[in-house]
PDB file of N, CA, C, O and CB in Angstrom:
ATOM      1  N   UNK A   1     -75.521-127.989  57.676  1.00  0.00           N
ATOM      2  CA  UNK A   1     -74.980-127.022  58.597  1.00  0.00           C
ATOM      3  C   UNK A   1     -75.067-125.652  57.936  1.00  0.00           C
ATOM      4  O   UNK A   1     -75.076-125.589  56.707  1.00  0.00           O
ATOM      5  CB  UNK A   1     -73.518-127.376  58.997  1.00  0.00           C
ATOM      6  N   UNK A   2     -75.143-124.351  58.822  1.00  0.00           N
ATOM      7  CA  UNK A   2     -75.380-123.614  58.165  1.00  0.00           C
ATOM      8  C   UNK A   2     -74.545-122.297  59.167  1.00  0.00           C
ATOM      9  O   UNK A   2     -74.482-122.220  60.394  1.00  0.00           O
ATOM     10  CB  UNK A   2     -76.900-123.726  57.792  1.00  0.00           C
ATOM     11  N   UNK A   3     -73.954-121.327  58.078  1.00  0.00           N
ATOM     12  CA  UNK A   3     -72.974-120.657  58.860  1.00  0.00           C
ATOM     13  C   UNK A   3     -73.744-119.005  58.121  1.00  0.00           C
ATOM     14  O   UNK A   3     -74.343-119.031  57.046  1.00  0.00           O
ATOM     15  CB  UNK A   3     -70.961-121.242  58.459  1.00  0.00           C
ATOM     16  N   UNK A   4     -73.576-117.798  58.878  1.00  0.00           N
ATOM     17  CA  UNK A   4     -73.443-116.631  58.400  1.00  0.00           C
ATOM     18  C   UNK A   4     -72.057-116.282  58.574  1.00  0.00           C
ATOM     19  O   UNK A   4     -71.332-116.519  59.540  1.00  0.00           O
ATOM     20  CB  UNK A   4     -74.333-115.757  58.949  1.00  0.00           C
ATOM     21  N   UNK A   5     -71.652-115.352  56.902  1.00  0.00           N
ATOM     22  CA  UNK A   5     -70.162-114.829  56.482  1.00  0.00           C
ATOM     23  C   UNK A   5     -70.695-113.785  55.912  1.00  0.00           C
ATOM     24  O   UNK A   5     -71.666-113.883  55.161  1.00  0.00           O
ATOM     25  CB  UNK A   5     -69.107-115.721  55.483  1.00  0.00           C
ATOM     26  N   UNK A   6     -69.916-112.275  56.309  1.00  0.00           N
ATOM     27  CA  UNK A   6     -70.027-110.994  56.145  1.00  0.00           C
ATOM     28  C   UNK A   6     -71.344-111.144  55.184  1.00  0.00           C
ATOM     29  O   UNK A   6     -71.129-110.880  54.001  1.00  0.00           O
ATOM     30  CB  UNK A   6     -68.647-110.250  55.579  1.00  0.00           C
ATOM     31  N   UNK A   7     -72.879-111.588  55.578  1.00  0.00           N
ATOM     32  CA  UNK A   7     -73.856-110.865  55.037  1.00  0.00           C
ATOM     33  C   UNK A   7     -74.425-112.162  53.737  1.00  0.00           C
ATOM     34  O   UNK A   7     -75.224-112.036  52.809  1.00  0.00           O
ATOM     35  CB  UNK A   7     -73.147-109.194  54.454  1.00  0.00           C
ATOM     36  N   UNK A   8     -73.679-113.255  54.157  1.00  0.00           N
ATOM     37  CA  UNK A   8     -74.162-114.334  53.301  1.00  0.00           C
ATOM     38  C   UNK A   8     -74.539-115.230  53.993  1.00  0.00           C
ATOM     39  O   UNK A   8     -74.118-115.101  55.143  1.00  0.00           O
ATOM     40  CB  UNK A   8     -73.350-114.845  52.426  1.00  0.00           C
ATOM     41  N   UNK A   9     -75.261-116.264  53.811  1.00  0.00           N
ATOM     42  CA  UNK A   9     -76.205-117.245  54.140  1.00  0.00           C
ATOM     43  C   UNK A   9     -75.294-118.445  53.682  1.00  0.00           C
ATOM     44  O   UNK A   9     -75.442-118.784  52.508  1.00  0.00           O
ATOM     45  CB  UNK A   9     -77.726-117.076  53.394  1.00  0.00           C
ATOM     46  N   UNK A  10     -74.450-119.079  54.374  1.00  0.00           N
ATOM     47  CA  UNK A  10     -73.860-120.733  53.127  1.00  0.00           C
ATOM     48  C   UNK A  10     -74.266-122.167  54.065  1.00  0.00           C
ATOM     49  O   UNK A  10     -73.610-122.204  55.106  1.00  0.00           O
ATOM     50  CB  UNK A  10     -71.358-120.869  52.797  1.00  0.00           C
ATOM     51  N   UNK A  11     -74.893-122.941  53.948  1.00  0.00           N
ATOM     52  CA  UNK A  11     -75.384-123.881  53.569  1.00  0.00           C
ATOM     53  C   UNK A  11     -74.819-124.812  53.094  1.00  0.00           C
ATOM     54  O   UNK A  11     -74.401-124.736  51.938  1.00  0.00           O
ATOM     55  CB  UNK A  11     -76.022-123.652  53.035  1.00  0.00           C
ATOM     56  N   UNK A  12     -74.608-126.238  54.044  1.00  0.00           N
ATOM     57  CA  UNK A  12     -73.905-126.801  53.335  1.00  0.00           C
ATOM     58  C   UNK A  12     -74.139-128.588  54.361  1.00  0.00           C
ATOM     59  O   UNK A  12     -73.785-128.866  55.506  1.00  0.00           O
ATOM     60  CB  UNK A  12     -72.303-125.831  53.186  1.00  0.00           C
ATOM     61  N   UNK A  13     -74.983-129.584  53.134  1.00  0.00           N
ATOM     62  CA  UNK A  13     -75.565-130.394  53.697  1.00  0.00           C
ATOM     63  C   UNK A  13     -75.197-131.650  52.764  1.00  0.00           C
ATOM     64  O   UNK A  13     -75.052-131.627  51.542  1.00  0.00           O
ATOM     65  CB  UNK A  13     -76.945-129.979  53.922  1.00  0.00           C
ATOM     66  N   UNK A  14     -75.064-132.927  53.763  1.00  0.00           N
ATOM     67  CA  UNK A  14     -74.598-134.205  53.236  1.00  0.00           C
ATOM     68  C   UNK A  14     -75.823-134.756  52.662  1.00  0.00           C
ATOM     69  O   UNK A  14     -76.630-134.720  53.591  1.00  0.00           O
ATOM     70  CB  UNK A  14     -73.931-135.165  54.309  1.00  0.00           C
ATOM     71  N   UNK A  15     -76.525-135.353  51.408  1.00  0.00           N
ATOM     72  CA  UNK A  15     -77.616-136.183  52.051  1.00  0.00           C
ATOM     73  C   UNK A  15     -77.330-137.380  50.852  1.00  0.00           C
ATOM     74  O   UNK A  15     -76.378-137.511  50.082  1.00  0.00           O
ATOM     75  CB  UNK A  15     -79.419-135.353  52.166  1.00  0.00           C
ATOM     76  N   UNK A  16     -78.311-138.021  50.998  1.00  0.00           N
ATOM     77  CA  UNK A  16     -78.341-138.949  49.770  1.00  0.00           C
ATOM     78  C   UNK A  16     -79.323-138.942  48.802  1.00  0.00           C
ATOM     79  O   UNK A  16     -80.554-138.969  48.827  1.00  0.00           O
ATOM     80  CB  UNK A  16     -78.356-140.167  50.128  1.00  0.00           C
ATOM     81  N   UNK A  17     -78.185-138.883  47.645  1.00  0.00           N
ATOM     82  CA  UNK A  17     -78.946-138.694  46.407  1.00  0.00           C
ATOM     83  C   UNK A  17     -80.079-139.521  45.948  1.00  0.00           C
ATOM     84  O   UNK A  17     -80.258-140.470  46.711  1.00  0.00           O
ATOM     85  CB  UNK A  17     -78.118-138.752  45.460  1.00  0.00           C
ATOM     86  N   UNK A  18     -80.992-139.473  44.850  1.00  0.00           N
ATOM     87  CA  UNK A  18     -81.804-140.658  44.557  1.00  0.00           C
ATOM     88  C   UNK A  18     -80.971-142.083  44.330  1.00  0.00           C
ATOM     89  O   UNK A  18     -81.123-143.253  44.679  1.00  0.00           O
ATOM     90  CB  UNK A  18     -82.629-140.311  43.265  1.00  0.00           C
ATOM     91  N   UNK A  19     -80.065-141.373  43.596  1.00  0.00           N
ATOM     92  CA  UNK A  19     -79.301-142.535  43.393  1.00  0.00           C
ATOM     93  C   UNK A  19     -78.314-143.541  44.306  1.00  0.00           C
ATOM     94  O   UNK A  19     -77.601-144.376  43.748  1.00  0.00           O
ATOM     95  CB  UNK A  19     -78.664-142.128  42.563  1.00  0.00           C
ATOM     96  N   UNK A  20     -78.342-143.390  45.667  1.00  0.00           N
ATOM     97  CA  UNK A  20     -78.205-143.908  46.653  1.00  0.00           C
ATOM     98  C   UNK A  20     -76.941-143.584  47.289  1.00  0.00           C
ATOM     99  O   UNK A  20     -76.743-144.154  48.362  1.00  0.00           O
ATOM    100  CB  UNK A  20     -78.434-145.053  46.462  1.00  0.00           C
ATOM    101  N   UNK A  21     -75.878-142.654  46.789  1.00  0.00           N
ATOM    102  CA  UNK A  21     -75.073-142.470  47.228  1.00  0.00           C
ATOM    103  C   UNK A  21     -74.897-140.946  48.101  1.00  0.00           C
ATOM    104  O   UNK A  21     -75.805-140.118  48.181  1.00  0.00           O
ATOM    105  CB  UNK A  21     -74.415-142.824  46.310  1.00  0.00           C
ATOM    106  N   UNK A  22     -73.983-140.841  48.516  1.00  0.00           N
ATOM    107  CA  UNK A  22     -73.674-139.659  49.499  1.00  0.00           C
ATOM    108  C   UNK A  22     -73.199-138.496  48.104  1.00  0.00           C
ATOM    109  O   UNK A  22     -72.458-138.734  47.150  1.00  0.00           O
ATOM    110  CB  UNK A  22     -72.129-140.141  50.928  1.00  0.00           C
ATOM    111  N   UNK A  23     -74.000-137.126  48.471  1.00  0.00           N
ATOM    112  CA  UNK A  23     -73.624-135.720  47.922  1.00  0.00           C
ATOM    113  C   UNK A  23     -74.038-134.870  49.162  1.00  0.00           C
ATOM    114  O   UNK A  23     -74.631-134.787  50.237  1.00  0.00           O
ATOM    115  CB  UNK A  23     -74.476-135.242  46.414  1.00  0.00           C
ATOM    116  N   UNK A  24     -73.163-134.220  48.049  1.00  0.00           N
ATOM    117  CA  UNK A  24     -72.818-132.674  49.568  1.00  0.00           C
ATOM    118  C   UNK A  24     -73.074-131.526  48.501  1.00  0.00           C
ATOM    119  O   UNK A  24     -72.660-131.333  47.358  1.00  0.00           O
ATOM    120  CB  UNK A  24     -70.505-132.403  50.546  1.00  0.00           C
ATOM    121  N   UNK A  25     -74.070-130.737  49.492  1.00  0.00           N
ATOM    122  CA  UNK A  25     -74.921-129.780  48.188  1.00  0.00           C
ATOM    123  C   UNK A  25     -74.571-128.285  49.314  1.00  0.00           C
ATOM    124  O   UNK A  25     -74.806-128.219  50.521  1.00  0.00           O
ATOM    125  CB  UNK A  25     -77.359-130.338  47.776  1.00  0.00           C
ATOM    126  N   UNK A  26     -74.131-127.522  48.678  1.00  0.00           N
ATOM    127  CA  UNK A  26     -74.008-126.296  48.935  1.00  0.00           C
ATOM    128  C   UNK A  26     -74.721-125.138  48.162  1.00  0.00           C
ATOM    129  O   UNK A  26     -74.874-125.053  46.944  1.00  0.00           O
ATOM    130  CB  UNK A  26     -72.825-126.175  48.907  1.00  0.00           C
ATOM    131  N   UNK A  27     -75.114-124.289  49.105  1.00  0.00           N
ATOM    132  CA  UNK A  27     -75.505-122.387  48.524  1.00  0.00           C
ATOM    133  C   UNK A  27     -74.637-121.602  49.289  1.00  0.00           C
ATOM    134  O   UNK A  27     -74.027-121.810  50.338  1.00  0.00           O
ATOM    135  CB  UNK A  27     -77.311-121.611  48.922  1.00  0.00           C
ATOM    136  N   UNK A  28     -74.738-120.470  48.375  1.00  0.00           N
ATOM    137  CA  UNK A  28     -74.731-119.564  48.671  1.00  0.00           C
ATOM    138  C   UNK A  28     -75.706-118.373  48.995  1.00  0.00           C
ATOM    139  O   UNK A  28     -76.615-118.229  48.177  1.00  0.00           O
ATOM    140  CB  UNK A  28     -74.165-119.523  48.143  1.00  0.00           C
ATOM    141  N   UNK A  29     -75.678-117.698  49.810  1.00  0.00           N
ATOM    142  CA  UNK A  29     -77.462-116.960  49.715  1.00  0.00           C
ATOM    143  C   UNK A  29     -76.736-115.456  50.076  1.00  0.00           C
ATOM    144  O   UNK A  29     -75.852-115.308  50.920  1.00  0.00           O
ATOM    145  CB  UNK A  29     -79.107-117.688  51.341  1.00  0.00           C
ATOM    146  N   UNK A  30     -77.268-114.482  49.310  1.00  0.00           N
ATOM    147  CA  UNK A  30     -76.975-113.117  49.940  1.00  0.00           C
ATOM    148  C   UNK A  30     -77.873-113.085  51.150  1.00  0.00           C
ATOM    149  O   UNK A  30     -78.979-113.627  51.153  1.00  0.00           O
ATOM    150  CB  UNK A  30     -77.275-111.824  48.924  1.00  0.00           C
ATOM    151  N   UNK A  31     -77.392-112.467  52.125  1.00  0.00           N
ATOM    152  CA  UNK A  31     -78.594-111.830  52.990  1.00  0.00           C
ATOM    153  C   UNK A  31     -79.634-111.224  52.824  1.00  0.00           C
ATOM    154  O   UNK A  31     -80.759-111.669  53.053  1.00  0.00           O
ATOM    155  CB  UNK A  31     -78.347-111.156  53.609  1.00  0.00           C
ATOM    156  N   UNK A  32     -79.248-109.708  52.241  1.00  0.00           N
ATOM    157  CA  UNK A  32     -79.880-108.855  52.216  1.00  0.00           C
ATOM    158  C   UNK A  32     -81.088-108.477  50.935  1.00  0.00           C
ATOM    159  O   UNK A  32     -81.938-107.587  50.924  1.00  0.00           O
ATOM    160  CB  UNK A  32     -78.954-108.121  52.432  1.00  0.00           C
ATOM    161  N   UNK A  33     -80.801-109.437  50.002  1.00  0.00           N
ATOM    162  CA  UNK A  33     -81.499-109.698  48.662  1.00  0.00           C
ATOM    163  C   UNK A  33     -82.245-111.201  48.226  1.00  0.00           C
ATOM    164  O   UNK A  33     -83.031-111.411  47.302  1.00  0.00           O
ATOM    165  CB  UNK A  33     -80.386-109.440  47.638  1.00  0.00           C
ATOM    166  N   UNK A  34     -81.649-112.231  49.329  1.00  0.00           N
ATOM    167  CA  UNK A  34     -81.996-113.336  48.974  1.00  0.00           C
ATOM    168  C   UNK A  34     -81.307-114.213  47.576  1.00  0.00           C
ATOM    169  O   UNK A  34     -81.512-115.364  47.191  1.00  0.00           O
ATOM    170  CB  UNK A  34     -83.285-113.064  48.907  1.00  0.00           C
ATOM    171  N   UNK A  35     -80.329-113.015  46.978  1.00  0.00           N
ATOM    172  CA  UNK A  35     -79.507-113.848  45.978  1.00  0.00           C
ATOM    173  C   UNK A  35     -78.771-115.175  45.831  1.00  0.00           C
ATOM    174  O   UNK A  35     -77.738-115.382  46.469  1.00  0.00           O
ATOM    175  CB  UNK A  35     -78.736-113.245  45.768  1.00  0.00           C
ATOM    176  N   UNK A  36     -79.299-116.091  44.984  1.00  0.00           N
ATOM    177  CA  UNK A  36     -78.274-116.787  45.029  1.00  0.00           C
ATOM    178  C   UNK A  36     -77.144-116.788  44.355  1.00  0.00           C
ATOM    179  O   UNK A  36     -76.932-116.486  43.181  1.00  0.00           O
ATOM    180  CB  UNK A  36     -78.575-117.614  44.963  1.00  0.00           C
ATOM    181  N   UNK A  37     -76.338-117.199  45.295  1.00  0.00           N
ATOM    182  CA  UNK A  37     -74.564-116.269  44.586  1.00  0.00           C
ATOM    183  C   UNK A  37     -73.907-118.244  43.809  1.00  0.00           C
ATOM    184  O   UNK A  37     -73.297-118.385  42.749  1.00  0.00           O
ATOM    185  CB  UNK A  37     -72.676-115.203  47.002  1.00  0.00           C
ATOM    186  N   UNK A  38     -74.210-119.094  44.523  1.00  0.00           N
ATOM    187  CA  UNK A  38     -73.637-120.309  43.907  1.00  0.00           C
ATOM    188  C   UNK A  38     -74.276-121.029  44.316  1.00  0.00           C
ATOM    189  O   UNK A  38     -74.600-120.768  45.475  1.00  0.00           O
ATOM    190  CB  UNK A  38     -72.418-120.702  44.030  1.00  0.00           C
ATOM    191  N   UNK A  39     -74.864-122.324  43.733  1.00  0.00           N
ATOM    192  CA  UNK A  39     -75.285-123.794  44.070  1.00  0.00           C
ATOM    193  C   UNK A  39     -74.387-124.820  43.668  1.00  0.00           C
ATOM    194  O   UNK A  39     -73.859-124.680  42.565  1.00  0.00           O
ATOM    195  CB  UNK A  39     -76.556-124.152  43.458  1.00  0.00           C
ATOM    196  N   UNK A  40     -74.090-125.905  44.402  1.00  0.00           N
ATOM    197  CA  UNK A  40     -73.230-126.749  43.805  1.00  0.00           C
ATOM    198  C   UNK A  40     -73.859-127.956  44.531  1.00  0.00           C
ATOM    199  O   UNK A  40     -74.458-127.793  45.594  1.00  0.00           O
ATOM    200  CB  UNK A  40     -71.625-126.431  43.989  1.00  0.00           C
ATOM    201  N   UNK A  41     -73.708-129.295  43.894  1.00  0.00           N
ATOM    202  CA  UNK A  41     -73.860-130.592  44.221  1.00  0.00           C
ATOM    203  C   UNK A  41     -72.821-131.608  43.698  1.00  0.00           C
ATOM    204  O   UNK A  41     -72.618-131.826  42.504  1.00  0.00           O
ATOM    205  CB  UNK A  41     -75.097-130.931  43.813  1.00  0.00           C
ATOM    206  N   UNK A  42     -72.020-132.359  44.998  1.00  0.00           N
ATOM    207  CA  UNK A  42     -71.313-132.927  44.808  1.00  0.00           C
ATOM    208  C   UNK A  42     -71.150-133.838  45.060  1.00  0.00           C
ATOM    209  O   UNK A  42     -71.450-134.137  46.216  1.00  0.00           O
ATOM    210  CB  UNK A  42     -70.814-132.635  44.886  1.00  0.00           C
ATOM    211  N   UNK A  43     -70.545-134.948  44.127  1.00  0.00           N
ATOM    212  CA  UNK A  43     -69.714-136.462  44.773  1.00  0.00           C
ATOM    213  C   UNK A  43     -68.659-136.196  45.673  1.00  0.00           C
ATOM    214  O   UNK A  43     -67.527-136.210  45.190  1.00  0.00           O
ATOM    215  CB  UNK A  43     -68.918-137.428  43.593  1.00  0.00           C
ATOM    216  N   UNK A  44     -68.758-136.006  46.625  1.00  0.00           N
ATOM    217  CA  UNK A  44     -67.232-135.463  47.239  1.00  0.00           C
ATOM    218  C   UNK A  44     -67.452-136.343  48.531  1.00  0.00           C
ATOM    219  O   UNK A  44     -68.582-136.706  48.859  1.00  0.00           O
ATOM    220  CB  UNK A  44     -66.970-133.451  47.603  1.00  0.00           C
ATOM    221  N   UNK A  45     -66.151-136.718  49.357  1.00  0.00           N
ATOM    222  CA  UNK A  45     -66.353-137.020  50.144  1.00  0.00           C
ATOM    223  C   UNK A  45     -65.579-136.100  51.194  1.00  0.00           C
ATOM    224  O   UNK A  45     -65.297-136.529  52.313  1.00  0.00           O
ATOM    225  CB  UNK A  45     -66.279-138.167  49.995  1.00  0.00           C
ATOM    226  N   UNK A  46     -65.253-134.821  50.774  1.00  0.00           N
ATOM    227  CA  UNK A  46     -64.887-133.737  51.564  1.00  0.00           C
ATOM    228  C   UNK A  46     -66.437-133.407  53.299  1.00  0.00           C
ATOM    229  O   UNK A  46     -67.667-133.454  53.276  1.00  0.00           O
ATOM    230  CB  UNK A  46     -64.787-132.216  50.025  1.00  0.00           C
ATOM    231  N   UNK A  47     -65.542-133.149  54.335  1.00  0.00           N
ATOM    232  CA  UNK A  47     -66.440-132.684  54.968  1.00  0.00           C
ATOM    233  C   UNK A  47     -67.117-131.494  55.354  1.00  0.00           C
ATOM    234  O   UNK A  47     -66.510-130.451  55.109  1.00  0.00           O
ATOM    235  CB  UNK A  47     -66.249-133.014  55.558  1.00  0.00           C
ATOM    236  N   UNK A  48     -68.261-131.398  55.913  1.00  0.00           N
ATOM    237  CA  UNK A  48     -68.967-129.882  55.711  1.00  0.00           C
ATOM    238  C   UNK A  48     -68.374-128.822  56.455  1.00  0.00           C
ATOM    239  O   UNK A  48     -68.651-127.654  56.181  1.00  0.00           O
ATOM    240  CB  UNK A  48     -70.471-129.831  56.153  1.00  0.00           C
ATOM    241  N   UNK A  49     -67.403-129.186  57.581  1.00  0.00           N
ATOM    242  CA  UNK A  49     -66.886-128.092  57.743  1.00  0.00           C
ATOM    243  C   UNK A  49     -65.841-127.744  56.676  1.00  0.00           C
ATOM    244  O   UNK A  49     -65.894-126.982  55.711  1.00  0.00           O
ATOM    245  CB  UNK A  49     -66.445-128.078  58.973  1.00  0.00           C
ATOM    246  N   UNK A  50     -65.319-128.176  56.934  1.00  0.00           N
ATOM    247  CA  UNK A  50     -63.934-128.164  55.479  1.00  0.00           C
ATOM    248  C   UNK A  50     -64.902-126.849  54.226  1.00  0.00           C
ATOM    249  O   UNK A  50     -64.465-125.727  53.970  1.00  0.00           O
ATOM    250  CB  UNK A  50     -63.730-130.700  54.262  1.00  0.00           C
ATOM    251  N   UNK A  51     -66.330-127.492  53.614  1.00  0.00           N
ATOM    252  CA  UNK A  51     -66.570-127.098  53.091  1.00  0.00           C
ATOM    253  C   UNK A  51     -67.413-125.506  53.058  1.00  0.00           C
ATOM    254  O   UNK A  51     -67.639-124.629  52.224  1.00  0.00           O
ATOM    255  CB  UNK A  51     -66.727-127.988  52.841  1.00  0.00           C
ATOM    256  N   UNK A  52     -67.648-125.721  54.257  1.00  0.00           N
ATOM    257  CA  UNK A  52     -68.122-124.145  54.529  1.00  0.00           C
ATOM    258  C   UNK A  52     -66.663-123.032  54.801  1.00  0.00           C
ATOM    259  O   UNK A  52     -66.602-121.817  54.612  1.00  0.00           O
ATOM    260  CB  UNK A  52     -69.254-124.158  56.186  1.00  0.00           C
ATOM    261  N   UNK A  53     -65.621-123.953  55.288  1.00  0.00           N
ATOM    262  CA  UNK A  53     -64.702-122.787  55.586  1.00  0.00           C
ATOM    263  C   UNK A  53     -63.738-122.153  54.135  1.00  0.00           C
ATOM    264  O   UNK A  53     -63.124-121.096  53.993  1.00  0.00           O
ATOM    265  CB  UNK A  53     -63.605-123.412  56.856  1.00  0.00           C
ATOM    266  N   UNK A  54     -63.961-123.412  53.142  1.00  0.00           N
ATOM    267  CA  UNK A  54     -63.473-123.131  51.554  1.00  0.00           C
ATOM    268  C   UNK A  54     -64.774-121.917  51.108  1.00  0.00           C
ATOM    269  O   UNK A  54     -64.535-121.037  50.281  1.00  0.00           O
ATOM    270  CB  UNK A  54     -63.542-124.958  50.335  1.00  0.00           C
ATOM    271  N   UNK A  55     -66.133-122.047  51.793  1.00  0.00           N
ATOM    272  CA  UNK A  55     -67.048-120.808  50.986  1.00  0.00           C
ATOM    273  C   UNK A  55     -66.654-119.575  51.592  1.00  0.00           C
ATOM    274  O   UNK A  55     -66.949-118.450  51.187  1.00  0.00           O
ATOM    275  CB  UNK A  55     -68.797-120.909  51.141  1.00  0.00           C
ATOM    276  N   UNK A  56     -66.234-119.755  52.204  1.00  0.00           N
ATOM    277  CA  UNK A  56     -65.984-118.428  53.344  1.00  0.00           C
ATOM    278  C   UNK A  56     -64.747-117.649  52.362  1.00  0.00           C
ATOM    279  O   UNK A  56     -64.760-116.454  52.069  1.00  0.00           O
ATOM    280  CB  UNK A  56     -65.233-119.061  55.366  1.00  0.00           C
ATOM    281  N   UNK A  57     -63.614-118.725  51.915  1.00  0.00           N
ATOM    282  CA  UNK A  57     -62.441-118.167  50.961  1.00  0.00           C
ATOM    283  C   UNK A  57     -62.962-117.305  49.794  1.00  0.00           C
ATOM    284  O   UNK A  57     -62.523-116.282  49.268  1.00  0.00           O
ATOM    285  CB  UNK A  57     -61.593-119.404  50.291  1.00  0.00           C
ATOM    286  N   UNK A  58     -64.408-118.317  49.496  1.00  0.00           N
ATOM    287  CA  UNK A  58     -64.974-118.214  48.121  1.00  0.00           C
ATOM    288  C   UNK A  58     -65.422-116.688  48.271  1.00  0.00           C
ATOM    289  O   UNK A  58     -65.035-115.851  47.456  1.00  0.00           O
ATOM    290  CB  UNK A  58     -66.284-119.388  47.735  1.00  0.00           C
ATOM    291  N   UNK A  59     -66.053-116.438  49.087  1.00  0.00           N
ATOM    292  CA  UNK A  59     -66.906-115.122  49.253  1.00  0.00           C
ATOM    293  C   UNK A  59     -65.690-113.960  49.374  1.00  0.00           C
ATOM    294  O   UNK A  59     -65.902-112.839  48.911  1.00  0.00           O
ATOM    295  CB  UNK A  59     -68.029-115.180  50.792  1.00  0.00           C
ATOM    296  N   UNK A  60     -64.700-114.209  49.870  1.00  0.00           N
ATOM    297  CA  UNK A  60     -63.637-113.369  50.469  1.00  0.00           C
ATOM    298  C   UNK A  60     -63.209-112.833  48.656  1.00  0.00           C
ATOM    299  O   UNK A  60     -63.278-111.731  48.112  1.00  0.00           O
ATOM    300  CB  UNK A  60     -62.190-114.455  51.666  1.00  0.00           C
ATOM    301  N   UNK A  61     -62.800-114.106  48.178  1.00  0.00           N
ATOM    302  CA  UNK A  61     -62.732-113.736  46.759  1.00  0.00           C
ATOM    303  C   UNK A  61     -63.242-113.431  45.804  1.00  0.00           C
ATOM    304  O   UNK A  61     -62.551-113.250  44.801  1.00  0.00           O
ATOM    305  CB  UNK A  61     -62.464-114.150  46.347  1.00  0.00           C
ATOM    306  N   UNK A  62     -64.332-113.298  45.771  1.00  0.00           N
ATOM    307  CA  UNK A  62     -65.631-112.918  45.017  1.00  0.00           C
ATOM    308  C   UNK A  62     -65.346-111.095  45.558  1.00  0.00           C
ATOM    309  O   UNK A  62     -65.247-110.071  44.880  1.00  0.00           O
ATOM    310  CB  UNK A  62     -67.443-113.971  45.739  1.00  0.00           C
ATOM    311  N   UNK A  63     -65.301-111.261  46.633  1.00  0.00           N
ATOM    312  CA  UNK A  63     -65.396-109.436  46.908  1.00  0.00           C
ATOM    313  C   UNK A  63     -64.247-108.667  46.578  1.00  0.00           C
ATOM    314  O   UNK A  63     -64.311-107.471  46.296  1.00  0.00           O
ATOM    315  CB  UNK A  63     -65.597-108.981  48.506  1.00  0.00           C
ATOM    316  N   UNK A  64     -62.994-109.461  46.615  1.00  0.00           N
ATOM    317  CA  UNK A  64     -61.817-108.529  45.559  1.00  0.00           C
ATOM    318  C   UNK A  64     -62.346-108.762  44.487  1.00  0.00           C
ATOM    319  O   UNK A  64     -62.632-109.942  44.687  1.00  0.00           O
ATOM    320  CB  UNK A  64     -60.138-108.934  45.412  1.00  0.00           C
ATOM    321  N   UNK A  65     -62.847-108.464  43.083  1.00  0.00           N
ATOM    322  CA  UNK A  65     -63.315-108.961  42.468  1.00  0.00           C
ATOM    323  C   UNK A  65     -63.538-107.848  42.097  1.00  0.00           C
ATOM    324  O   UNK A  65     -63.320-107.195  43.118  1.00  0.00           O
ATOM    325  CB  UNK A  65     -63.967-109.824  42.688  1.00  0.00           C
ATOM    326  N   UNK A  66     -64.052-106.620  40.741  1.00  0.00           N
ATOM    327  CA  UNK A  66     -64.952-105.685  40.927  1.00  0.00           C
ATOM    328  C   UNK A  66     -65.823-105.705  40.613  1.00  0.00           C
ATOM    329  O   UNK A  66     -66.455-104.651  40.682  1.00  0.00           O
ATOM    330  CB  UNK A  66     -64.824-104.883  40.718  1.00  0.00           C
ATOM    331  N   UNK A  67     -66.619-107.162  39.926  1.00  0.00           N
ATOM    332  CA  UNK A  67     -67.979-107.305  39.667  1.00  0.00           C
ATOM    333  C   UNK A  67     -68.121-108.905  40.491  1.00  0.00           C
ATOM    334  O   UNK A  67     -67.983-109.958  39.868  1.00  0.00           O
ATOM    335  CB  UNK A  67     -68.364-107.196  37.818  1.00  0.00           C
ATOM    336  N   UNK A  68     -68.393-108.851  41.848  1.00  0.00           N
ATOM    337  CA  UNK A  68     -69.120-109.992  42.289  1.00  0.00           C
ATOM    338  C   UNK A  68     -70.095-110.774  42.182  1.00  0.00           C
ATOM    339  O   UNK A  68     -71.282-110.451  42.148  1.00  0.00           O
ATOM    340  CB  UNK A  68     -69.278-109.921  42.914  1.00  0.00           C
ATOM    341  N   UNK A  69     -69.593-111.960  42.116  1.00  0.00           N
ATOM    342  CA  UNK A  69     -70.913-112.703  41.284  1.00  0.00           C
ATOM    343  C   UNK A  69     -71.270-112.983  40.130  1.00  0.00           C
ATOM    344  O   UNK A  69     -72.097-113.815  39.757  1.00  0.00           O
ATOM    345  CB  UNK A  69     -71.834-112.260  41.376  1.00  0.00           C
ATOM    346  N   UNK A  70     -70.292-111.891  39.226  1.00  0.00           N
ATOM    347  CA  UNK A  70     -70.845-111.064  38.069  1.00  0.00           C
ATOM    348  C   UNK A  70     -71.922-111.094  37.485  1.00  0.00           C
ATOM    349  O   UNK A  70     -72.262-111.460  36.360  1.00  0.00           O
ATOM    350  CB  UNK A  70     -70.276-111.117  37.198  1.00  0.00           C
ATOM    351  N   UNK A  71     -72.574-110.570  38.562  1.00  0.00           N
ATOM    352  CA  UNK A  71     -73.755-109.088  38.663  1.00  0.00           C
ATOM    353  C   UNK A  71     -74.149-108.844  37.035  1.00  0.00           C
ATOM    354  O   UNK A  71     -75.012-109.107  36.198  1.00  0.00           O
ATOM    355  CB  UNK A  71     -72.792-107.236  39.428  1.00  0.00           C
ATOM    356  N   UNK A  72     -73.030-108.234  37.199  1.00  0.00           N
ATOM    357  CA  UNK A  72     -73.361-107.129  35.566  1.00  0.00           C
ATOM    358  C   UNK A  72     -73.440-107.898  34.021  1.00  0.00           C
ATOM    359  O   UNK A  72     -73.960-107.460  32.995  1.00  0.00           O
ATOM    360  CB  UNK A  72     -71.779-105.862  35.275  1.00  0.00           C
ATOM    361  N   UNK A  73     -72.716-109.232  34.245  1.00  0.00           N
ATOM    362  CA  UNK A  73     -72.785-109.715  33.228  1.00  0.00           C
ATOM    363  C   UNK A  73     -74.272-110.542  32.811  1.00  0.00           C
ATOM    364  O   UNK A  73     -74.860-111.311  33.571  1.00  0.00           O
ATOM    365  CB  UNK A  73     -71.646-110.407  33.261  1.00  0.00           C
ATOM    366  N   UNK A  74     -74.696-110.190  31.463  1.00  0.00           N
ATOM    367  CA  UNK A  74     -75.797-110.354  31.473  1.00  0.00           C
ATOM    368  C   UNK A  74     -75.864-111.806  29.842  1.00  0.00           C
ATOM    369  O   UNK A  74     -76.940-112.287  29.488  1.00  0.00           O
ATOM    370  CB  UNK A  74     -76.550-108.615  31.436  1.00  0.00           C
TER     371      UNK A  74
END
């Protein structure tokens, strides 16, 4: 499933791993740069909405923040 949030791209899909079980793999994508801001792959048995509306928190908090993403850290 895939949602746009203020200018991000998140992504967020059940499938099965090689290893035969269920993961839930999420991005993050900037819009406007194509950045990726987070990848994650999980054993979870959380669902994808659930989990897109926790990225939505994620992004919210990333932008109080004064280095999002952290960008600058190198």
């Amino acid at each position: 499933m895939r949602a746009h949030y203020r200018g991000y791209q998140i992504d967020v899909r059940r499938e099965t791993c090689m290893g035969g079980w269920s993961m839930l793999y999420t991005t993050i994508m900037r819009e406007s740069d194509g950045y990726i801001c987070e990848e994650l792959a999980e054993d979870s048995e959380e669902r994808v909405r659930d989990q897109i509306q926790y990225m939505k928190e994620r992004i919210d908090a990333e932008h109080e923040t004064s280095d999002p993403w952290t960008e600058g850290v190198q």
